[in-house]
ChimeraX commands (.cxc) that place a marker at each C-alpha (Angstrom):
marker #1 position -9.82,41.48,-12.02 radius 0.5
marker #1 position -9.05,37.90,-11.87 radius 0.5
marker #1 position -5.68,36.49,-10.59 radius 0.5
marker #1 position -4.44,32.89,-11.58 radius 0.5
marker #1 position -2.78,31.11,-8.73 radius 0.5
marker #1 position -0.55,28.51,-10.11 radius 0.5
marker #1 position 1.99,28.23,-6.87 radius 0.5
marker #1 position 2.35,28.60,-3.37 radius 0.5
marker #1 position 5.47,30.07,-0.90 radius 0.5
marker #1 position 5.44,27.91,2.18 radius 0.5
marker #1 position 7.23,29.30,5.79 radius 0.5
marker #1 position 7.42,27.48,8.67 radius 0.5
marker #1 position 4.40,28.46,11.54 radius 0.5
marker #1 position 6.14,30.48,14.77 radius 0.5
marker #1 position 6.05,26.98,16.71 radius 0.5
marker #1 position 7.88,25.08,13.80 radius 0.5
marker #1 position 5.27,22.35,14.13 radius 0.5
marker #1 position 4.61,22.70,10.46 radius 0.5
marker #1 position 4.39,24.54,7.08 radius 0.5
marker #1 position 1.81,26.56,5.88 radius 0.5
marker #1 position 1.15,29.06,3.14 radius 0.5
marker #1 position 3.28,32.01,3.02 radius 0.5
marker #1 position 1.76,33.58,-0.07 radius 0.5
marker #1 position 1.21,32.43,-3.88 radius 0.5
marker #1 position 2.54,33.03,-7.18 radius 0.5
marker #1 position 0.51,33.58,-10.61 radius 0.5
marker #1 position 1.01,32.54,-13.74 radius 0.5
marker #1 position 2.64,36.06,-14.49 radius 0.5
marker #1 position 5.24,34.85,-11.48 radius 0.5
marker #1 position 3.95,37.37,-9.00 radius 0.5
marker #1 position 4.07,36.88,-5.86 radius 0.5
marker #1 position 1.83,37.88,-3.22 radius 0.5
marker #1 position 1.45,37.51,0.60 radius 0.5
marker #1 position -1.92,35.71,2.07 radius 0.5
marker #1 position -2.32,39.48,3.43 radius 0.5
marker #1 position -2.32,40.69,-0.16 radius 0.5
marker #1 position -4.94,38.19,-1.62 radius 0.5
marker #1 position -7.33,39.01,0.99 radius 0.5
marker #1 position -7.54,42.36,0.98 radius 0.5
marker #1 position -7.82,41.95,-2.97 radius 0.5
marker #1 position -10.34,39.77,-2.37 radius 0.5
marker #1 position -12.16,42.95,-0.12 radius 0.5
marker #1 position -12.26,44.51,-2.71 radius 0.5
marker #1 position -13.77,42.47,-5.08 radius 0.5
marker #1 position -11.46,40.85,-7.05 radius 0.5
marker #1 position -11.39,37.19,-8.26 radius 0.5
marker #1 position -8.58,34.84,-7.46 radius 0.5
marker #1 position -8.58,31.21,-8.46 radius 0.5
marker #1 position -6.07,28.35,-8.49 radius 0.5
marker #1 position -5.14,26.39,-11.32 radius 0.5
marker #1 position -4.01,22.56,-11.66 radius 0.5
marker #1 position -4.86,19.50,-13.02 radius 0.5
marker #1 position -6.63,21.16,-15.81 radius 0.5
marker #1 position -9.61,22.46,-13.21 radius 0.5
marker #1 position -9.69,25.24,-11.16 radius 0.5
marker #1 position -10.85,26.72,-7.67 radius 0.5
marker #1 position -11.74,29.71,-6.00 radius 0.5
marker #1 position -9.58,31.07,-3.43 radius 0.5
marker #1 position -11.44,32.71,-0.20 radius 0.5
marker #1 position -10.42,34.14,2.70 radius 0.5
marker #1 position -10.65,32.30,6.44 radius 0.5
marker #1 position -9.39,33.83,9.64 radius 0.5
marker #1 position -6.42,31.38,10.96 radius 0.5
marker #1 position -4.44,28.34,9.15 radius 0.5
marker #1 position -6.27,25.28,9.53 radius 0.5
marker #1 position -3.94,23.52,11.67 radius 0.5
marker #1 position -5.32,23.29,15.10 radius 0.5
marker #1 position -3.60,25.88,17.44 radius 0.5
marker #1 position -2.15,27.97,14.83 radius 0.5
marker #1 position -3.28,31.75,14.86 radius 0.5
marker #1 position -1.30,32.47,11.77 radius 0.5
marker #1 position -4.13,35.27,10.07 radius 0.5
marker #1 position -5.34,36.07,8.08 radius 0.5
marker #1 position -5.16,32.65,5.89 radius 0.5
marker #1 position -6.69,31.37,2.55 radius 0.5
marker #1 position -7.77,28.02,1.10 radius 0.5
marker #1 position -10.00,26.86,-1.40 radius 0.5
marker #1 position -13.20,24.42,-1.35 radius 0.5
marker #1 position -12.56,20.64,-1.83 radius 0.5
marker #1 position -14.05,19.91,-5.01 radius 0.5
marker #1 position -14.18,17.28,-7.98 radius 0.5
marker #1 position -10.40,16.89,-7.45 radius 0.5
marker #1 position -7.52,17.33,-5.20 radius 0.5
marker #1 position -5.31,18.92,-7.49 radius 0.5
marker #1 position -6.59,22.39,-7.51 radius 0.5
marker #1 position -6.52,22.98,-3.84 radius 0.5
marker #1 position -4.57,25.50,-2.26 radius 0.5
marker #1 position -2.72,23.30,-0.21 radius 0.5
marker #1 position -1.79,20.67,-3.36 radius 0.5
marker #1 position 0.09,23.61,-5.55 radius 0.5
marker #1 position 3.74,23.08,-5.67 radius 0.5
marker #1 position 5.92,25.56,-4.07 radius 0.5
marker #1 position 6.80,29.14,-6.00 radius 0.5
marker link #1:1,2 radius 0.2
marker link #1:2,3 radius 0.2
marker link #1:3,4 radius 0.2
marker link #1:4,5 radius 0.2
marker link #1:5,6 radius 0.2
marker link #1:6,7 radius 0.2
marker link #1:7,8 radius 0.2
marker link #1:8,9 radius 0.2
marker link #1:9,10 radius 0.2
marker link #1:10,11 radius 0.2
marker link #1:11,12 radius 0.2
marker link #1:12,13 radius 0.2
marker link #1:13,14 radius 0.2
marker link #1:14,15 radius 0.2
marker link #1:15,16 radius 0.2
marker link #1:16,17 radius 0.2
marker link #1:17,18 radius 0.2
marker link #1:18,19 radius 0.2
marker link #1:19,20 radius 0.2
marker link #1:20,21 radius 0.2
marker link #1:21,22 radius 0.2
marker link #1:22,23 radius 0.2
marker link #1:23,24 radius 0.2
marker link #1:24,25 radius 0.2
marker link #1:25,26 radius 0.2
marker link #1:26,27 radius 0.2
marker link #1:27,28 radius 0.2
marker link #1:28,29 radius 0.2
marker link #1:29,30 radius 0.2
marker link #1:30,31 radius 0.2
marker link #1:31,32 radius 0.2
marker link #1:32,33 radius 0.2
marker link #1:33,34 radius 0.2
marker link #1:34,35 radius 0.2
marker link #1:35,36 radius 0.2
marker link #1:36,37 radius 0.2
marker link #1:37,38 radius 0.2
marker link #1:38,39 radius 0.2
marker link #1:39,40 radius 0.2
marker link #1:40,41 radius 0.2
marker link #1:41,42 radius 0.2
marker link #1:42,43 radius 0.2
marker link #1:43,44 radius 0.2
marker link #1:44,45 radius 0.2
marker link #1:45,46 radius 0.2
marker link #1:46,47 radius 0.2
marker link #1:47,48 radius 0.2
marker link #1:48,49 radius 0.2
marker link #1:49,50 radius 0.2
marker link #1:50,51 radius 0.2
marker link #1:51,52 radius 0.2
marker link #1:52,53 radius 0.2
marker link #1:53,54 radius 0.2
marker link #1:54,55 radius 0.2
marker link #1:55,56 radius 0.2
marker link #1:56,57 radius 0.2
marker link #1:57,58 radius 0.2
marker link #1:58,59 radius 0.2
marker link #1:59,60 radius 0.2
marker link #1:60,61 radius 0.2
marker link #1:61,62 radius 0.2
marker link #1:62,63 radius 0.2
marker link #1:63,64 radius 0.2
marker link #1:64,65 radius 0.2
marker link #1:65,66 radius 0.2
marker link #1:66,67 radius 0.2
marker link #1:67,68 radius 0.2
marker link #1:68,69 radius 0.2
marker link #1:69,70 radius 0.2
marker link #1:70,71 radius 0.2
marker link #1:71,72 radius 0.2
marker link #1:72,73 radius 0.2
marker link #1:73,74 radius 0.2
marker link #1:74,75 radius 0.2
marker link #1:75,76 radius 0.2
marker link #1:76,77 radius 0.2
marker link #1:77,78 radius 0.2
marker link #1:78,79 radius 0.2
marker link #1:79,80 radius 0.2
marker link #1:80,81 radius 0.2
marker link #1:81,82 radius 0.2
marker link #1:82,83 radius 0.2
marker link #1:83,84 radius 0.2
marker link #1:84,85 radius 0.2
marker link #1:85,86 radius 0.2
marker link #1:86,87 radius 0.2
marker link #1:87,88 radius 0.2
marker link #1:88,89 radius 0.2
marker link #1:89,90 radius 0.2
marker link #1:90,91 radius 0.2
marker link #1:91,92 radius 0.2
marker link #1:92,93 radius 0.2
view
């Protein structure tokens, strides 16, 4: 199965020192938790972002990316030929 990502929920980390990705939402409006896409991930399935007329494959890392923050498990996608298919870039759900 292949999910489109065309969204992302955003929370505030437990420290407040900045915003990271909650979940996303798909083209069908879904949403799902970062919990959710990994574990669908696990078990095989596809899920890629869509912007800018390009898209990107989403993969699972342990923490957020911000330095100190243990928030897991966390996804994000490659940089590529363009910043508007990243993860981060996807306007909120």
């Amino acid at each position: 199965m292949t999910c489109m990502v065309t969204r992302v929920r955003r929370e505030w980390s437990s420290d407040g020192s900045h915003r990271h990705i909650e979940g996303v939402c798909t083209t069908a409006n879904d949403h799902y938790t970062r919990r959710d896409v990994v574990d669908s991930i696990a078990q095989g399935n596809l899920w890629i972002t869509s912007a800018g007329g390009s898209t990107a494959v989403i993969k699972p890392i342990t923490y957020c990316p911000t330095l100190a923050c243990h928030s897991t498990p966390y996804i994000t996608t490659s940089p590529d030929h363009t910043a508007a298919n990243n993860l981060e870039a996807l306007p909120d759900c």
